[in-house]
C-alpha positions in Angstrom: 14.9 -29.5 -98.0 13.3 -28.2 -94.5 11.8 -31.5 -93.0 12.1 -29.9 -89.5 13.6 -27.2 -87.2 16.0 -28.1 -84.3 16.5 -24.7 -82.3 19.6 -23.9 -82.8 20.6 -26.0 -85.6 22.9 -23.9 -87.9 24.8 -25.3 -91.3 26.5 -21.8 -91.5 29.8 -21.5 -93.0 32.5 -21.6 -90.5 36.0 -21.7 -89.7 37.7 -24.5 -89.9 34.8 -26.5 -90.2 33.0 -25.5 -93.5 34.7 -23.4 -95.8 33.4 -21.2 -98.3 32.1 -22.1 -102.1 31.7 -21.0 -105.1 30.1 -21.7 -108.4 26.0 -22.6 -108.9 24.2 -25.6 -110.6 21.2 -27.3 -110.1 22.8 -30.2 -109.8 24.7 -29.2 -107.2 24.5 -30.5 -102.9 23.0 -29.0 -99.8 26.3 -30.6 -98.1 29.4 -32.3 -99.0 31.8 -34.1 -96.7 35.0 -34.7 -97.4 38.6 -35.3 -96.4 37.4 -38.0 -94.2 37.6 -41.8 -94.2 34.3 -42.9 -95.5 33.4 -45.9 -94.0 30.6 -47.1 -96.2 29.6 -50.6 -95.1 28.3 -51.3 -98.0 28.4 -55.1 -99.7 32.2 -54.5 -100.2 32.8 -52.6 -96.9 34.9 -50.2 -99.8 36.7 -47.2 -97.8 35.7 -43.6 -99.3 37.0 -40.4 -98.6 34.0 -37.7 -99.2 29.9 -37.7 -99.5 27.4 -35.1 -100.8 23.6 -35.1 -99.7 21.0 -33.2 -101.8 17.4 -32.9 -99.9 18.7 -35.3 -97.2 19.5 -38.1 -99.2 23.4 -39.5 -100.7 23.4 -38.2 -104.0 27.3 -38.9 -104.7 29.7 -41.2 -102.3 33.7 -41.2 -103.9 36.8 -39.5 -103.9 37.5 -35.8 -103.0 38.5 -34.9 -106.7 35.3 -35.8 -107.6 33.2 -34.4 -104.6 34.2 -30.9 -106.1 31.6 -31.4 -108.5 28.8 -31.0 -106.0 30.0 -28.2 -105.0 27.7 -24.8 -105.4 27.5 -21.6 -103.9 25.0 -22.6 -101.1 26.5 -25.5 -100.6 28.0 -26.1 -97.2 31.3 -27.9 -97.0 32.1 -29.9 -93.9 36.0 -30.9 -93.8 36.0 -34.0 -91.8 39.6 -33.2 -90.9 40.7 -37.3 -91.5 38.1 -38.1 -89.0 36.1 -41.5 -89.4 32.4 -41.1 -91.2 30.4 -43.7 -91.3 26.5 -44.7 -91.1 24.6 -43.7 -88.0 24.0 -46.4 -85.3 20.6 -48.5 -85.5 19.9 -49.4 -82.4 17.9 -52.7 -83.2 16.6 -53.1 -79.3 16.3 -50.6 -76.1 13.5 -49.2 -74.1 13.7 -45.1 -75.3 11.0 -43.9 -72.9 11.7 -45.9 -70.3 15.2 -44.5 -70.5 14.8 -40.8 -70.7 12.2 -41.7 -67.6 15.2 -43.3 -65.6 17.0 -39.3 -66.1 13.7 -37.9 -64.3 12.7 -39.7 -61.5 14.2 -41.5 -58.3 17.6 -43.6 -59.5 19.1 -46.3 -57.3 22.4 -46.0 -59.4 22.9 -49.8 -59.5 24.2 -48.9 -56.5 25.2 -52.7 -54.4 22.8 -52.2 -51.6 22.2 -53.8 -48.1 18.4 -53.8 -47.0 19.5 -50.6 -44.6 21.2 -48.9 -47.5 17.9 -49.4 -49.7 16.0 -48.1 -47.1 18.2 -44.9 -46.8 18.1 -44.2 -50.4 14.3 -44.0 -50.8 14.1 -42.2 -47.9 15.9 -39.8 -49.5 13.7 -40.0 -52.5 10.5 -39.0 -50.2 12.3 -36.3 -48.2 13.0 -34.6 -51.4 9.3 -34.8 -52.4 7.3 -34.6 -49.4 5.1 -32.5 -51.1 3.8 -35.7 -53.6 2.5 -37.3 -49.6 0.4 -39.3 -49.0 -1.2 -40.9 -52.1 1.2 -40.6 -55.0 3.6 -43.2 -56.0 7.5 -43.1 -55.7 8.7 -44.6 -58.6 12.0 -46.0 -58.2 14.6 -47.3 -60.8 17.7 -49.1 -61.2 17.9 -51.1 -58.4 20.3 -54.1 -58.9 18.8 -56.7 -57.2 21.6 -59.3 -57.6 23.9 -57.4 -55.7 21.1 -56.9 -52.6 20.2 -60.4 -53.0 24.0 -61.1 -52.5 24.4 -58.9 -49.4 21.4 -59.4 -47.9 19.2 -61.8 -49.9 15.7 -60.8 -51.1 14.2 -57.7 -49.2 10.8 -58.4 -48.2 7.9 -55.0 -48.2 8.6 -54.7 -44.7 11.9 -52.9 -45.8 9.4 -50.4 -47.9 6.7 -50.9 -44.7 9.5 -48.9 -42.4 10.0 -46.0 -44.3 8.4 -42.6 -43.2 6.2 -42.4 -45.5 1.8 -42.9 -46.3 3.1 -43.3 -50.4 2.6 -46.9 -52.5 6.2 -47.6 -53.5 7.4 -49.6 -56.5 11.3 -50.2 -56.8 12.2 -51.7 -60.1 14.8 -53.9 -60.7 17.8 -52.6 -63.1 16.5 -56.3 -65.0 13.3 -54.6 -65.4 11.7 -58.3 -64.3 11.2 -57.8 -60.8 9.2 -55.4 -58.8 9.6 -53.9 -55.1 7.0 -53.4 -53.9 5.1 -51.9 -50.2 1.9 -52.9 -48.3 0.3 -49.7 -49.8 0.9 -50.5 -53.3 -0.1 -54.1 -53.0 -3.2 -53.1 -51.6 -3.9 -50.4 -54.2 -2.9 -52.7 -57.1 -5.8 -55.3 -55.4 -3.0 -58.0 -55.2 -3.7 -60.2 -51.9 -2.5 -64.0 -50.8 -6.0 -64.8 -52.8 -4.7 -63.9 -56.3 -3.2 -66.3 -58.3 0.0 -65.7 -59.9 -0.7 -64.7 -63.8 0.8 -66.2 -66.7 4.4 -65.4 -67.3 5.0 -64.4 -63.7 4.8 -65.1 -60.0 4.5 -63.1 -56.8 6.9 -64.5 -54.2 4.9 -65.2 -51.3 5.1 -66.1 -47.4 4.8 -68.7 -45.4 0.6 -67.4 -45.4 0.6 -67.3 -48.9 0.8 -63.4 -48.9 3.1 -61.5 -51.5 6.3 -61.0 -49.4 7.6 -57.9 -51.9 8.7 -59.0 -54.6 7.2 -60.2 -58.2 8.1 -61.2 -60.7 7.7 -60.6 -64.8 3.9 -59.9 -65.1 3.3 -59.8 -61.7 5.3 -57.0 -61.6 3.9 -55.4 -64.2 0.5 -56.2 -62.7 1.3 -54.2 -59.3 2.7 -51.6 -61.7 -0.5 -51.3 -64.0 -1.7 -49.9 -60.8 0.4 -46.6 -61.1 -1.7 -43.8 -62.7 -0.2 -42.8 -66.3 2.4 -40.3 -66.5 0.9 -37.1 -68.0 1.3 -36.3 -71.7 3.9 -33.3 -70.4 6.2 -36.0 -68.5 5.8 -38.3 -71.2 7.3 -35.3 -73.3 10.2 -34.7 -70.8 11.1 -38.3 -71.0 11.1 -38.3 -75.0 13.2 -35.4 -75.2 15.5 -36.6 -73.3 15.7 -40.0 -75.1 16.5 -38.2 -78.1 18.9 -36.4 -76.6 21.4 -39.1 -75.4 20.5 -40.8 -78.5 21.6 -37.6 -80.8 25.0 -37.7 -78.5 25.2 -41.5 -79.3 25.2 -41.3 -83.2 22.1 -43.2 -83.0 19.6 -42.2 -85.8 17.4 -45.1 -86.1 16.0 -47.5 -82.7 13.5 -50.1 -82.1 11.8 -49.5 -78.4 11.2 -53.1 -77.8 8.3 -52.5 -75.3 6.2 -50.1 -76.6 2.3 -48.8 -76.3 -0.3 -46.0 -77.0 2.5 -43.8 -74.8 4.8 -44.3 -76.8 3.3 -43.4 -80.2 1.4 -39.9 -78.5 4.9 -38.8 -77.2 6.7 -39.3 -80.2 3.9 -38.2 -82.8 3.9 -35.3 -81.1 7.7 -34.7 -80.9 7.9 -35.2 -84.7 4.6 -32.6 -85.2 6.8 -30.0 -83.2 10.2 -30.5 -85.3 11.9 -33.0 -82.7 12.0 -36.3 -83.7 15.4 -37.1 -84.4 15.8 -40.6 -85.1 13.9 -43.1 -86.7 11.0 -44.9 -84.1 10.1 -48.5 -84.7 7.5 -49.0 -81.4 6.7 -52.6 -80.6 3.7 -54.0 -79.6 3.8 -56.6 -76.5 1.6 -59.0 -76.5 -0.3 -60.4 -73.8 0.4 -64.2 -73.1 -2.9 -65.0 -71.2 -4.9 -63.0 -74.1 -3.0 -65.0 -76.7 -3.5 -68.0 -74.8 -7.1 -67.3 -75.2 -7.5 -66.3 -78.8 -4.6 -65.8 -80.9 -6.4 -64.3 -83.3 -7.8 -61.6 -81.5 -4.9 -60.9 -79.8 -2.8 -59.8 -83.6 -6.5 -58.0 -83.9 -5.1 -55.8 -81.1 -1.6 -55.2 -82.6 -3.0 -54.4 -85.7 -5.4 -51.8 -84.7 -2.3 -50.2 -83.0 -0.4 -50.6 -86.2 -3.3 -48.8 -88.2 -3.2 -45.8 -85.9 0.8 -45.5 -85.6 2.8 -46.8 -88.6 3.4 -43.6 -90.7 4.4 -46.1 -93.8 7.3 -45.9 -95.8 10.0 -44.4 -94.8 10.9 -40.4 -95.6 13.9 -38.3 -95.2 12.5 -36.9 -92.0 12.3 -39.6 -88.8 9.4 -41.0 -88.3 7.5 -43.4 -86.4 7.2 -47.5 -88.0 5.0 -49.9 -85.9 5.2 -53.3 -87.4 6.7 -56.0 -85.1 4.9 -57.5 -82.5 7.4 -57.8 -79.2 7.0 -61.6 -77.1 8.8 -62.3 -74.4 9.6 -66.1 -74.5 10.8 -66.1 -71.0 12.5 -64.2 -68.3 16.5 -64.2 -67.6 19.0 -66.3 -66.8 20.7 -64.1 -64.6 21.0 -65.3 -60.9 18.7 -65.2 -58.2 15.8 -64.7 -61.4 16.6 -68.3 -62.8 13.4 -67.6 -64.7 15.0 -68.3 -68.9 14.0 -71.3 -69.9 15.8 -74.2 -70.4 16.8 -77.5 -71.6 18.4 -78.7 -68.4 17.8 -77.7 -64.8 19.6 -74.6 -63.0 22.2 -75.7 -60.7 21.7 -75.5 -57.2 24.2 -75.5 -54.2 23.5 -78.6 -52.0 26.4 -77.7 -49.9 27.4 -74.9 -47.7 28.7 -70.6 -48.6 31.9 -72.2 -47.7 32.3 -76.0 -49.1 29.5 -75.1 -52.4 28.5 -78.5 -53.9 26.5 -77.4 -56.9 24.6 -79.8 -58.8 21.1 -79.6 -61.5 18.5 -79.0 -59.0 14.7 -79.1 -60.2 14.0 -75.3 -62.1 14.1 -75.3 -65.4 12.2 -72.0 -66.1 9.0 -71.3 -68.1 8.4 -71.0 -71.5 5.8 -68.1 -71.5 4.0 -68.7 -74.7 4.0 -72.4 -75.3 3.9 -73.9 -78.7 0.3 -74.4 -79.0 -0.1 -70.4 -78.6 3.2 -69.0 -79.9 2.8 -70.7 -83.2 -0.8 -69.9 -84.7 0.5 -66.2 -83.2 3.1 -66.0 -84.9 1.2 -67.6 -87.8 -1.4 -64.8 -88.0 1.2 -62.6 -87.2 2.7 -63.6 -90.9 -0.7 -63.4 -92.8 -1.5 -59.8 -91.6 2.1 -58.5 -92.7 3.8 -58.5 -89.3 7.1 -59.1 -88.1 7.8 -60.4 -84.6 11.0 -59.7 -82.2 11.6 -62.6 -79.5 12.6 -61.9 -76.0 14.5 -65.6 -75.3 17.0 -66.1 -72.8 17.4 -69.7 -72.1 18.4 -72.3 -74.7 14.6 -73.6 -74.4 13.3 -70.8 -75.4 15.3 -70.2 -78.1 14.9 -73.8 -79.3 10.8 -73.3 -79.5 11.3 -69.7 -81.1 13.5 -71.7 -84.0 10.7 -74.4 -83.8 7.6 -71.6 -84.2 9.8 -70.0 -87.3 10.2 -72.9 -88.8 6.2 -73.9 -88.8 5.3 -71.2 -89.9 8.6 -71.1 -92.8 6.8 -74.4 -93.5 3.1 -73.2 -94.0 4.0 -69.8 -95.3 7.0 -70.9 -97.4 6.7 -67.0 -99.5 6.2 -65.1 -96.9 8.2 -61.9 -96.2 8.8 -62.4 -92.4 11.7 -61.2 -90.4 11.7 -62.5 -87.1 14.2 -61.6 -84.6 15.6 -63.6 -81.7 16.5 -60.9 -78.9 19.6 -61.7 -76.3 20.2 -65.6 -77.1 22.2 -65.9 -73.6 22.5 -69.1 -74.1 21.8 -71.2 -77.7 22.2 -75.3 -77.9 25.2 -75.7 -80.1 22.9 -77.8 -82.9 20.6 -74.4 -83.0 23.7 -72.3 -84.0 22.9 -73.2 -87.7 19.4 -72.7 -87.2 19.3 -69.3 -87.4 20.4 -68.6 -90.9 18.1 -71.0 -93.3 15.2 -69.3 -90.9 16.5 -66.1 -91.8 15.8 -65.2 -88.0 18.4 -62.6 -86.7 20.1 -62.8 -83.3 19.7 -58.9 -81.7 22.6 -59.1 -79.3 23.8 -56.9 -76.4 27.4 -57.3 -76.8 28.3 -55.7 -73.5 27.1 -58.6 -71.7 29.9 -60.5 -72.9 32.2 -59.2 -70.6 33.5 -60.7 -67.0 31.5 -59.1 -64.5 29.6 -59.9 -61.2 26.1 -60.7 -62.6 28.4 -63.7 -64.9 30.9 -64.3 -63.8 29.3 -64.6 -60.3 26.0 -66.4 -58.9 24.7 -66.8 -62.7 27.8 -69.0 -63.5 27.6 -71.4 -60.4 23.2 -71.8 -61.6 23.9 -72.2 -65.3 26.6 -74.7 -64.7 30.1 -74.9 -66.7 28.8 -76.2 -70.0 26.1 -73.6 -70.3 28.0 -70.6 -69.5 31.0 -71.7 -71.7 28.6 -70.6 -74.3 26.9 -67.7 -73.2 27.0 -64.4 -75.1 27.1 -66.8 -78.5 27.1 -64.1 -80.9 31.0 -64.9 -82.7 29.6 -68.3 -82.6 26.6 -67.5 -84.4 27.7 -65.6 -86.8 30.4 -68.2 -88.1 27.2 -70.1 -88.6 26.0 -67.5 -90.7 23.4 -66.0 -88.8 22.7 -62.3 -89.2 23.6 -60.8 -86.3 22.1 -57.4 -85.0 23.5 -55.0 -82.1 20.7 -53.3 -79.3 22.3 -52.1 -76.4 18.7 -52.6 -74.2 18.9 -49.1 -72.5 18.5 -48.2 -70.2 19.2 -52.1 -68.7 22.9 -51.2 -69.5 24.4 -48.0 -70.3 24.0 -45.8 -73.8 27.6 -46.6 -74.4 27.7 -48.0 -77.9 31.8 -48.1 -78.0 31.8 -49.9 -74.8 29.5 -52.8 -76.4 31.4 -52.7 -80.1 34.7 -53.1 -78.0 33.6 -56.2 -76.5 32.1 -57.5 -79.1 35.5 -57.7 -81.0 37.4 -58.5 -77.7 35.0 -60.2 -75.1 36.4 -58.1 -72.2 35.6 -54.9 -70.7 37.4 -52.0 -70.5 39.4 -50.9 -67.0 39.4 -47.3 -67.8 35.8 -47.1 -68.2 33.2 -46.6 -65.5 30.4 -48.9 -67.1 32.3 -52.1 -67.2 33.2 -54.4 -64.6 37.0 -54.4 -65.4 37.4 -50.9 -63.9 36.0 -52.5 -60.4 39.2 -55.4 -60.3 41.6 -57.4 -62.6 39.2 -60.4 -61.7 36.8 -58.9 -64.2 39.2 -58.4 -67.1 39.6 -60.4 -69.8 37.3 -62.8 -72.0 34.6 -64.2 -70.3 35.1 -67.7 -72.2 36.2 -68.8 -75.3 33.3 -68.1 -77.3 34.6 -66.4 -80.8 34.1 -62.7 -80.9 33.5 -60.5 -84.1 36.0 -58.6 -86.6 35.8 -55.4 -86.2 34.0 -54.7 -89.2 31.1 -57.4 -88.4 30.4 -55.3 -85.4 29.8 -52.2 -86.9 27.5 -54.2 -89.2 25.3 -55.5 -86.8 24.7 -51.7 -85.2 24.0 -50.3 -88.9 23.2 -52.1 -91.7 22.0 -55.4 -89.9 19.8 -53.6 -87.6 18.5 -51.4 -90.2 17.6 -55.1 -91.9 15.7 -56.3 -88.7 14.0 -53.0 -88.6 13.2 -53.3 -92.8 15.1 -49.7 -93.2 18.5 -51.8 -95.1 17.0 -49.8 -98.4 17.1 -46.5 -96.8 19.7 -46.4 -93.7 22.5 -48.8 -92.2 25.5 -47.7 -94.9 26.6 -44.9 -97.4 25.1 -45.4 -100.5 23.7 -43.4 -102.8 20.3 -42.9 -102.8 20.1 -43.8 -99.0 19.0 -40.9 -96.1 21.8 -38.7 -95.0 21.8 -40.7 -91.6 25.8 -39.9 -90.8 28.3 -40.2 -87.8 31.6 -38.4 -87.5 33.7 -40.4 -84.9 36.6 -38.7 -82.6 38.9 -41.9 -83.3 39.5 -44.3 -86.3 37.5 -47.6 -85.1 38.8 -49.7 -87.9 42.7 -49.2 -86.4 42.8 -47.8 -82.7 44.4 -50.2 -80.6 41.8 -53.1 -79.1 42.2 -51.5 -75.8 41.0 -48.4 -76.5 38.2 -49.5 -78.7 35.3 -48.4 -76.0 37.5 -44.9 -75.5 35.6 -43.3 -78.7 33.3 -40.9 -78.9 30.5 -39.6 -82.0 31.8 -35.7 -82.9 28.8 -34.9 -85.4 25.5 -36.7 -86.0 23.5 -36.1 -88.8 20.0 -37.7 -89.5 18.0 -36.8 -93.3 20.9 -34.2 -94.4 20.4 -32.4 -90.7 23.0 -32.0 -88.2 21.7 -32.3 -84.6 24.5 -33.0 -82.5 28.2 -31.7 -82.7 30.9 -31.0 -80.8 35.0 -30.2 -80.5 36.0 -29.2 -83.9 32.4 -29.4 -85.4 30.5 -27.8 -82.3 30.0 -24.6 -84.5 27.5 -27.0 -86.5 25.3 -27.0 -83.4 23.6 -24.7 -81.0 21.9 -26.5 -78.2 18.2 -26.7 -78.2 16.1 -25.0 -76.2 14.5 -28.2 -74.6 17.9 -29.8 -73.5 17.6 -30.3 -70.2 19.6 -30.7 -66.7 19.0 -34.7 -68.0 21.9 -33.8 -69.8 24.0 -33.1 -67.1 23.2 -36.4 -65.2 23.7 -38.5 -67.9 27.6 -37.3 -68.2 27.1 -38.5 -64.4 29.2 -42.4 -64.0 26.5 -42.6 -60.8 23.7 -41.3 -63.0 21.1 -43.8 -64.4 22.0 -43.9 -68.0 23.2 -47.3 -67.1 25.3 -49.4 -65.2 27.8 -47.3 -63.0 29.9 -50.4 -61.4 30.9 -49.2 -58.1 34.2 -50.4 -56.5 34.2 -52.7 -54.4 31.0 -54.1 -55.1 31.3 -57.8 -54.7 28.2 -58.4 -56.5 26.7 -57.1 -60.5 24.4 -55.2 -61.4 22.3 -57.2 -63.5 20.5 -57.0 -66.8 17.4 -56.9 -68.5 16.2 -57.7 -72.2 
C-alpha cells in the first residue's frame, strides 16, 4: 500500500514502540495495534483491545490473542502501551484555509482593544512590512469586535485613516461577519454613500449616508472581493499549515464550510504532491441575490464546481468531496451584530449603563434567503444529487430551514438528502423534535456553551432571559433524537477539540486552559444554563461517526470497523474515565489516516519525522496569544466573539 509519501514518515521497527515479528502469510497486516483500549464507536460502542490494517483499511478489530494472527514478518507492531484508540476526529464544520491563513498574516490575537490599542497594533503590522507600501493590502485577522465595541464602541475608518500608512486596510472581525475597513480600501472596492447595501448585508453609514468603517456580512465580503487573490504559493503555505494543526488534532476528515475554486487548486495540488492528509469536503456558497434571481441557475453554478472538484467515492488515500452546497440563513446572535434571525425582537436597553432597563426593542434580524428562494434551491439542490449545510443562528432561521426540509421531504419523499443545520444558537422548544423525522443534523460548536464574555455578557442582556436559557441546545436536541454533529468552526475558536468535547459533556469551561473564559475569573466557570449536556460517549459520536454521516463518509470513516479506512487516533489520557475536570487536559499521541502515520509524539514520536514543509506556523500555533483561536486575555471585561 503506498498511496502517498510524507517526508519523514517512518513505520520502522522501534523500541518500545513497535517490536519485532516474525512468521509470513499472505494473509497477514501492514500494522497491528494492540494492548490498547479500542474504542470503536461502533452501533454497540463495544470496547476492544487491538486492530490490524492491511492496505490502509481494518481488516481484523478484537482481542490481543487473536491479533497475533495478523502478525507477519513485515508487519509492524505498535504497542499502544494501555493508551486510548479510537476513530479519528471528523470535523463536520471549520474554515481550513482561512485558518492556516490566520498563522501567516497580521493577527489581532482576540486581543480586547480600545480604538488607540487597534491603532497601535496595525501600526505595527505596517512597520514590519513597509516594504508592501503604498498599494498592497494589510490584511488583518482576529479582531474581537465585541470587546472594542465594549470599550470603546464601534471604531469608525478614521481610526484606519490615522495610521501612517498609503495601504487599503481590511481588519476582520474574529466573527468573520464584520469588516474594518479604511478610506483607501473603500474607494478601491468602489463602495461610496451611493451604493446600496446588498442582500444579506449592510454597510454602517454616517450621518451623510457614507460607509463609516464597518460592514457587515456581504458587505464585507464585498469590500473584501476587492483584495487581489493570494497567489497559488501562499495559498500552498496556508494549506500546509491547515494540515498540519489538523494532523496534531487527530483530525482526519473536515468539511471547509466556505469554500471556492481556491480551495480545490490548493488542495488538489497538496494531494498531487503526497500531502493531503485528511479528507476535504469543500462547500460551495451560494450567492443570495443570484439565487434570488434564478434558483436554477444558481445550483448550475455549484454543480459545475462539483464536476471539476469531487474526486467520487471515497479511497484509502484523502481526497477531496465537493457535494454540499453552504447557505448562510442569517448572521449571529452575538452582541453588537444582533443580525440571527428571529422570532421575537432583540432586547434593547431603554435605561441608562448604570440603572439598564432592557426590554424587546424593534430588530428582529434578516432571514437571508427567504422561503420563496431557499426552497426551490434547496429543491433543485435535491434533484441534482446535492446536499446542503445551513448557516442559522436565530430561532427564525432555524424555523424556515426546518420549513424548506420539510417541502422539499414533502415533494421529494425518496430522496437521499442530508441537510445540515450549522450552530442552532438558539432553537424554539416545539422545533427540537423537528430535527429527527427531517433527518436534518444539528453541526454544533460545543465550546460555545461555556460562560464567557460574548454570552454571558452583552448577548445575554439582547437575547433576553428566555432565549438564552436555551442557547447552545445541543443535550436538548439530542434527547429529541436529533443527530447531532461536532465542528469546532476554526479558526472562529480555537483547534482545541478536547476543550469543545469537555464542554459538551459539562457545559463549562476549563480554568486551567488558556482558550476558555474560565481561566480569565470564577464569573466564567460553571454551566452557562441548564440546558442538558451530552454523555461522554454521544460526544465523541458527534466528532466521528456523526460527522462522518453529515459528510456521507459513515461507510468508510467515523469508527473501527472492519472494512473501514485506517483513520486512527492514539490519545495521551483515557476520555471515557478521566475526571470531568480534566476532560479538555488531553492531548492526540499518534494520528493515522489510510494505514499512514502522520503525526506522533512522546512515546510514539519514533513513528514520525517532521516534514520538510512544517513551518515556523508551527511554533505560533503552540503560542496561547497566537491566532489558532481564542486566547482570552485576563482581565478582559469583554469576549471575543464567534463566527459560524
Amino acid at each position: 500500500m503506498n498511496w502517498t509519501k510524507i517526508s519523514g514518515a517512518s513505520l520502522a521497527c522501534v523500541a518500545l514502540v513497535i517490536t519485532a515479528c516474525g512468521g509470513s502469510d499472505d494473509e497477514t497486516a501492514d500494522t497491528v495495534l494492540r494492548n490498547g483500549k479500542v474504542v470503536t464507536l461502533d452501533a454497540n460502542n463495544s470496547i476492544q483491545q487491538a486492530v490490524a490494517v492491511r492496505d490502509g483499511k481494518i481488516v481484523f478489530v478484537g482481542k490481543n490473542s487473536d491479533a497475533k494472527d495478523w502478525i507477519g514478518k513485515n508487519t509492524q507492531v505498535i504497542d499502544l502501551g494501555g493508551k486510548m484508540l479510537m476513530p479519528g476526529f471528523v470535523d463536520g464544520h471549520m474554515h481550513s484555509l482561512a485558518g492556516g491563513r490566520a498563522l501567516l498574516i497580521c493577527d489581532l490575537a482576540y486581543a480586547p482593544l480600545s480604538h488607540a490599542q487597534l491603532a497601535q497594533r496595525l501600526q505595527a503590522c505596517l512597520d514590519t512590512s513597509a516594504d508592501k507600501e503604498p498599494d498592497t493590502w494589510l490584511e488583518a485577522v482576529n479582531w474581537d469586535r465585541q470587546a472594542t465595541n465594549g470599550i470603546d464602541g464601534d471604531p469608525t475608518k478614521t481610526v484606519l485613516d490615522a495610521l501612517t500608512t498609503s495601504r487599503p486596510i481590511a481588519v476582520t472581525s474574529s466573527d468573520f461577519h464584520a469588516v474594518l475597513a479604511n478610506t483607501r480600501a473603500f474607494t478601491l472596492a468602489g463602495v461610496t454613500a451611493a451604493t446600496p447595501d446588498p442582500t444579506g448585508g449592510k454597510f454602517l453609514r454616517d450621518g451623510a449616508g457614507n460607509p463609516s468603517g464597518i460592514s457587515e456580512d456581504a458587505a464585507g465580503w464585498q469590500v473584501k472581493a476587492a483584495i487581489p487573490p493570494d497567489t497559488d504559493e501562499f495559498l500552498l503555505q496556508q494549506g500546509r499549515a491547515a494540515l498540519q494543526a489538523l494532523r496534531d488534532q487527530g483530525i482526519t476528515s473536515f468539511m471547509d464550510a466556505a469554500a471556492g475554486e481556491a480551495h480545490a487548486k490548493t488542495f488538489k495540488k497538496l494531494k498531487d504532491e503526497g500531502e493531503l492528509t485528511a479528507r476535504v469536503h469543500l462547500t460551495y456558497v451560494m450567492d443570495a441575490a443570484i439565487t434570488a434571481a434564478d434558483p436554477k441557475a444558481a445550483v448550475a453554478q455549484a454543480k459545475a464546481f462539483v464536476a471539476t472538484t469531487d474526486q467520487g467515492e471515497p479511497q484509502v488515500a484523502p481526497g477531496i468531496s465537493a457535494k454540499i452546497l453552504k447557505v448562510f440563513m442569517d448572521g449571529v446572535v452575538n452582541a453588537p451584530g444582533d443580525t440571527g434571525a428571529m422570532l421575537a425582537p432583540y432586547f434593547e436597553n431603554q435605561g441608562t449603563a448604570a440603572a439598564p432597563n432592557w426590554v424587546p426593542g424593534t430588530n428582529m434580524g434578516e432571514v437571508y434567503f427567504p422561503a420563496s428562494v431557499i426552497k426551490p434551491m434547496m429543491l433543485e439542490a435535491v434533484d441534482s444529487g446535492l446536499d446542503m449545510h445551513l448557516h442559522a443562528t436565530g430561532d427564525r432561521a432555524v424555523r424556515e430551514t426546518l420549513d424548506a426540509v420539510e417541502y422539499v421531504r414533502a415533494q421529494r419523499p425518496r430522496a437521499d438528502f442530508r441537510p445540515a443545520i450549522a450552530h442552532g444558537e438558539t432553537v424554539a422548544v416545539a422545533d427540537y423534535p423537528r430535527f429527527a423525522p427531517l433527518n436534518v443534523s444539528a453541526t454544533m460548536s460545543f465550546q460555545w456553551a461555556q460562560r464567557a464574555p460574548y454570552s454571558i455578557g452583552d448577548t445575554e442582556n439582547h437575547l433576553g432571559p428566555d432565549r438564552f436559557a436555551r442557547m447552545e441546545p445541543f443535550g436538548s436536541l439530542r434527547n429529541a433524537g436529533a443527530r447531532v454533529a461536532f465542528g469546532s468552526d476554526w479558526p472562529i475558536d480555537p483547534i482545541d477539540t478536547f476543550l469543545a468535547l469537555k464542554v459538551g459533556v459539562t457545559r463549562s469551561g476549563d480554568p486551567t486552559n488558556p482558550h476558555s473564559a474560565a481561566s480569565i475569573a470564577p464569573i466564567f466557570e460553571g454551566p452557562i444554563n441548564a440546558d442538558p449536556a451530552l454523555s461522554r460517549i454521544d460526544a465523541l459520536r458527534a466528532a466521528t461517526i456523526e460527522a462522518a454521516y453529515q459528510l456521507r463518509l459513515e461507510k468508510y470513516v467515523g469508527s473501527i470497523e472492519k472494512g473501514k479506512f485506517a483513520d486512527l487516533i492514539a490519545l495521551d489520557k483515557d476520555f471515557l474515565r478521566v475526571p470531568e475536570e480534566k476532560l479538555a487536559r488531553n492531548q492526540v499521541l499518534m494520528t493515522m489516516s489510510g494505514g499512514r502515520v502522520v503525526a506522533a509524539k512522546d512515546k510514539f514520536a519514533a513513528l514520525m519525522t517532521p516534514s520538510k514543509h512544517e513551518t515556523r506556523a508551527h511554533d505560533r500555533r503552540l503560542n496561547i496569544n497566537g491566532s489558532a483561536g481564542h486566547a482570552i486575555v485576563k482581565g478582559s471585561p469583554h469576549g471575543d466573539g464567534h463566527n459560524h
